[in-house]
VEXNUNU-744364 format. One record per residue: residue number from 1; residue in three letters; x, y, z of N, C-alpha, C in turn. Coordinates in steps of 0.05 Angstrom, whole numbers, plus 5000, padded with zeros to 4 digits. Example, Ala and Ser with C-alpha at 12.3 -4.5 7.8 and 13.67 -1.06 7.14 Angstrom:
REM VEXNUNU-744364
{1; ALA; {5264; 4886; 5156}; {5246; 4910; 5156}; {5264; 4934; 5156}}
{2; SER; {5257; 4955; 5142}; {5273; 4979; 5143}; {5258; 5001; 5157}}
END
This chain:
REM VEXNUNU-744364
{1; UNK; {8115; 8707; 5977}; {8114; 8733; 5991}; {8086; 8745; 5988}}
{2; UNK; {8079; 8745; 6010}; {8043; 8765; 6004}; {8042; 8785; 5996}}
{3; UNK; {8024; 8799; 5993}; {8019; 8834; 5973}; {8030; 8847; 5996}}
{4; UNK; {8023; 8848; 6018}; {8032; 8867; 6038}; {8069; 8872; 6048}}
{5; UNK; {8083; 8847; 6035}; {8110; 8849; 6040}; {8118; 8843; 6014}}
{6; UNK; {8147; 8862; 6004}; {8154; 8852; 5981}; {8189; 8872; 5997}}
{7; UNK; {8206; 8860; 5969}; {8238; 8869; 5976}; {8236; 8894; 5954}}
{8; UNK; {8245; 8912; 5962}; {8268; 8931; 5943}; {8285; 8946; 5949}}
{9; UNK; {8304; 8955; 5930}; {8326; 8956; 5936}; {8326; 8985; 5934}}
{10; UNK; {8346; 8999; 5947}; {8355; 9025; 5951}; {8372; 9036; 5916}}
{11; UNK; {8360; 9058; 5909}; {8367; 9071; 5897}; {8398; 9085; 5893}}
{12; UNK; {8414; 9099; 5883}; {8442; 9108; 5884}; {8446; 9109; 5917}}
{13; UNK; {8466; 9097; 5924}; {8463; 9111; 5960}; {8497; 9129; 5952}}
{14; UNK; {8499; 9125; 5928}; {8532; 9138; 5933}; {8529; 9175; 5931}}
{15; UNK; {8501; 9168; 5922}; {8486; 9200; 5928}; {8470; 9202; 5939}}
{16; UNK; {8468; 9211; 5959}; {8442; 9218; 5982}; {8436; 9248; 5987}}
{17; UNK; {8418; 9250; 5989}; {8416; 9287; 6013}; {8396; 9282; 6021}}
{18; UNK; {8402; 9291; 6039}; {8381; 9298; 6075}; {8372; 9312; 6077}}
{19; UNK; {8337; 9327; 6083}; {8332; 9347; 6093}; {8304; 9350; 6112}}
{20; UNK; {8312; 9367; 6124}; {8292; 9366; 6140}; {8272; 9392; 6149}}
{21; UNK; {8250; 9394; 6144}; {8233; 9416; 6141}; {8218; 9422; 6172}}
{22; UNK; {8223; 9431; 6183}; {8211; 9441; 6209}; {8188; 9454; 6203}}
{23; UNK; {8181; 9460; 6185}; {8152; 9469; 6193}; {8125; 9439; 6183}}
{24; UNK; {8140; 9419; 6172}; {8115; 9403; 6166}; {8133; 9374; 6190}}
{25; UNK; {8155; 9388; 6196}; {8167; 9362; 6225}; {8164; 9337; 6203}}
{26; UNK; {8178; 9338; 6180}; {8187; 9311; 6159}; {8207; 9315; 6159}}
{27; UNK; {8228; 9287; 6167}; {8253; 9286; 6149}; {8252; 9270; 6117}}
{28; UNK; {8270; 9281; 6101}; {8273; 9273; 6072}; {8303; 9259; 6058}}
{29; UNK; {8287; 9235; 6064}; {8322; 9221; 6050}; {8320; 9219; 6019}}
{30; UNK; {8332; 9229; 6002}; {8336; 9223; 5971}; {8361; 9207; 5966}}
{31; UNK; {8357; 9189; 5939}; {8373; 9172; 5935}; {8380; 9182; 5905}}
{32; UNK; {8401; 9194; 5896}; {8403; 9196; 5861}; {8416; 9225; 5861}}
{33; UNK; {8410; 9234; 5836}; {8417; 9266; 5829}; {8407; 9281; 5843}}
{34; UNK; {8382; 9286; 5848}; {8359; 9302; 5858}; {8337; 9283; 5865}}
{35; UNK; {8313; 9313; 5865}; {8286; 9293; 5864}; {8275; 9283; 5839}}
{36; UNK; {8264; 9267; 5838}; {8257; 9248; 5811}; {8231; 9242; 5819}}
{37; UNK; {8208; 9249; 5805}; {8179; 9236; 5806}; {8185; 9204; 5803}}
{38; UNK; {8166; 9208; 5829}; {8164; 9177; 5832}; {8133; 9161; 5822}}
{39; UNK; {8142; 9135; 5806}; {8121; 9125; 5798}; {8102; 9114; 5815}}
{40; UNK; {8108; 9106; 5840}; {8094; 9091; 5857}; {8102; 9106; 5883}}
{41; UNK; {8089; 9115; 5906}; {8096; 9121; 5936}; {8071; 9098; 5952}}
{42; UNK; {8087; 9101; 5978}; {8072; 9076; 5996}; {8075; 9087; 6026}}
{43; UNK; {8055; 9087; 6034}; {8053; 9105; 6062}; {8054; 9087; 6086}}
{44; UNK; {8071; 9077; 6106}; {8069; 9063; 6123}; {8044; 9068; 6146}}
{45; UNK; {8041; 9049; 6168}; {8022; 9045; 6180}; {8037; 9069; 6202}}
{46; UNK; {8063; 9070; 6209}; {8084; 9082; 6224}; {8085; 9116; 6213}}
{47; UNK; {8077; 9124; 6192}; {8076; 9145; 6179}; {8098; 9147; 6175}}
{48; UNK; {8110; 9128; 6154}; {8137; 9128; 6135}; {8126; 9133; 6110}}
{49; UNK; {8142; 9150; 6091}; {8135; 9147; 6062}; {8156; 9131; 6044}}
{50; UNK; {8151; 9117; 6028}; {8168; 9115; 6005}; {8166; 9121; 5978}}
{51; UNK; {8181; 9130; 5966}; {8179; 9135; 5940}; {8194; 9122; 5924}}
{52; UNK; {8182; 9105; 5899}; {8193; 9086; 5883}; {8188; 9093; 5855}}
{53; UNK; {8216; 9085; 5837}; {8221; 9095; 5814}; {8244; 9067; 5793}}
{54; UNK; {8220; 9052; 5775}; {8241; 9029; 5765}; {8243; 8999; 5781}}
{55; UNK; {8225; 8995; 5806}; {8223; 8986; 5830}; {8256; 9000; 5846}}
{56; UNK; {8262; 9012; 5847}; {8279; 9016; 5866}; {8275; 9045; 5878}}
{57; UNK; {8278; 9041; 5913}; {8272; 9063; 5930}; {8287; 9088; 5925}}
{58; UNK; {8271; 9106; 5914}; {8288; 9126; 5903}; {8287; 9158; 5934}}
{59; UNK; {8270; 9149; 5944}; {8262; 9168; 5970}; {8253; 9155; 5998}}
{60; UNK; {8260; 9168; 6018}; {8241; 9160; 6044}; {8227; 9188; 6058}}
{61; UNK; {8201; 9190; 6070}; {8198; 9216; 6077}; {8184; 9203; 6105}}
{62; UNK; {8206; 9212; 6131}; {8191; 9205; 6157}; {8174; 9224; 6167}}
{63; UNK; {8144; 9219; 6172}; {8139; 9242; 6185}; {8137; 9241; 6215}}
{64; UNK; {8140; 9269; 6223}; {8135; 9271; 6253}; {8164; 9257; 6270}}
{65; UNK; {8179; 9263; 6258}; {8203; 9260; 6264}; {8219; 9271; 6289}}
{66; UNK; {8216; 9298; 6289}; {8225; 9307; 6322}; {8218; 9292; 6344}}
{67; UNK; {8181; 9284; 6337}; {8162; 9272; 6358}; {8180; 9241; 6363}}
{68; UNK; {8194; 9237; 6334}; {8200; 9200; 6345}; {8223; 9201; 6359}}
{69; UNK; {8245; 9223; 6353}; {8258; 9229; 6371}; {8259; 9231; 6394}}
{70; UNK; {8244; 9232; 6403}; {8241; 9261; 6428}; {8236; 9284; 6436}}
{71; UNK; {8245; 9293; 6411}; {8243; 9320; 6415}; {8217; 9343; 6403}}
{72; UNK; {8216; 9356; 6413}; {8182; 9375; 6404}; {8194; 9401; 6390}}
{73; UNK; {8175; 9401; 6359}; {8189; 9430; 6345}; {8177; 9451; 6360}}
END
């Protein structure tokens, strides 16, 4: 596997919350109790975030999300 692709796995999914902030147009997926500092985040080329904790994805933060939708805040 090269540096630029690797696997990990999703954090608690039997707990999730969603949210989504209209004034910075990010949605926020959490995986666990809450939020948990993450040891490692990784910013896609697509302007995805991830947040990783233990190697496992403990967050996703899409930005510009309305825009990938469709829709304009």
């Amino acid at each position: 596997m090269s540096e630029d692709r690797r696997t990990l796995v999703l954090a608690d999914i039997d707990k999730v919350w969603v949210d989504y902030d209209r004034s910075t147009d990010t949605l926020n997926i959490v995986f666990g109790e809450g939020y948990e500092e993450a040891e490692e985040a990784i910013l896609t080329e697509s302007d995805v975030g991830y947040r990783i904790r233990g190697g496992k994805v403990i967050g996703i933060t899409i930005y510009n999300f309305m825009k990938r939708i469709g829709l304009e805040v």
